[in-house]
C-alpha positions as CSV (number, residue, x, y, z in Angstrom):
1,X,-17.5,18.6,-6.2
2,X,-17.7,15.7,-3.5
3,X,-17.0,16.4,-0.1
4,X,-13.5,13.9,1.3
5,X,-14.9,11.9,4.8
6,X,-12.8,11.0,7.5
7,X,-14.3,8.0,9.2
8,X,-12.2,7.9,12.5
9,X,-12.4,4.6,14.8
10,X,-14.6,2.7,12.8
11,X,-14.6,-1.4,13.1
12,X,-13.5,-2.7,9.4
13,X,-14.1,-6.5,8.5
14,X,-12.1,-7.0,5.8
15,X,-12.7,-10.8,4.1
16,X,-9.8,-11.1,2.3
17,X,-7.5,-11.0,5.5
18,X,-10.2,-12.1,8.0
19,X,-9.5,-9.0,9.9
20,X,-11.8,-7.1,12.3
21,X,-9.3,-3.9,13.6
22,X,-10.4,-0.3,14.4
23,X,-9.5,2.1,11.6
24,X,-10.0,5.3,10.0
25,X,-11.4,5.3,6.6
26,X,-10.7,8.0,4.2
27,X,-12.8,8.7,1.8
28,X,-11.9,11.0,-1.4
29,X,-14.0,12.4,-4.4
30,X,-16.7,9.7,-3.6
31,X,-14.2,6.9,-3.3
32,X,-12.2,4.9,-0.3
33,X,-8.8,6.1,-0.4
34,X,-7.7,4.7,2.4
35,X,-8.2,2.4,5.7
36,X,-5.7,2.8,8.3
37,X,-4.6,5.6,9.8
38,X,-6.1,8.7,7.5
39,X,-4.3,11.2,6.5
40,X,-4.3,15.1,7.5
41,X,-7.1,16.7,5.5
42,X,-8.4,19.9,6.7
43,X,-10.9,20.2,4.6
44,X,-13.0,16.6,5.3
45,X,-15.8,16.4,7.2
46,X,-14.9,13.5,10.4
47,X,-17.4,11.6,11.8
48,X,-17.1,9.4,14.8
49,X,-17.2,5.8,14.3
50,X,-17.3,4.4,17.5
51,X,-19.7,1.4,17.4
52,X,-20.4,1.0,14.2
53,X,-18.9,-1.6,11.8
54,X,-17.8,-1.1,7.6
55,X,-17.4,-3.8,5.3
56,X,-15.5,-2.4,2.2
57,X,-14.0,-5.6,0.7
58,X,-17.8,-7.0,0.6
59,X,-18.7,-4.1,-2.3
């Protein structure tokens, strides 16, 4: 069983749109479900993403 993540105010690059925005990345069963506002999820682990930068369109 994987654990879902809550990334909250992480710095997202996205290539496709040329973006760089603060987001919240929600990751579940292993997989990004979601970047933009996360959903409530009780259950996730959050971790603060101040400072640090994701890349998901690059994988």
């Amino acid at each position: 069983m994987n654990q879902n993540i809550i990334i909250r105010n992480i710095s997202v690059v996205d290539k496709m749109l040329s973006s760089d925005k603060t987001y919240d990345i929600y990751i579940r069963d292993g997989k990004i479900q979601k970047v933009g506002i996360a959903p409530e999820d009780d259950s996730a682990v959050v971790i603060d993403g101040t400072g640090l930068t994701a890349f998901p369109s690059f994988f």
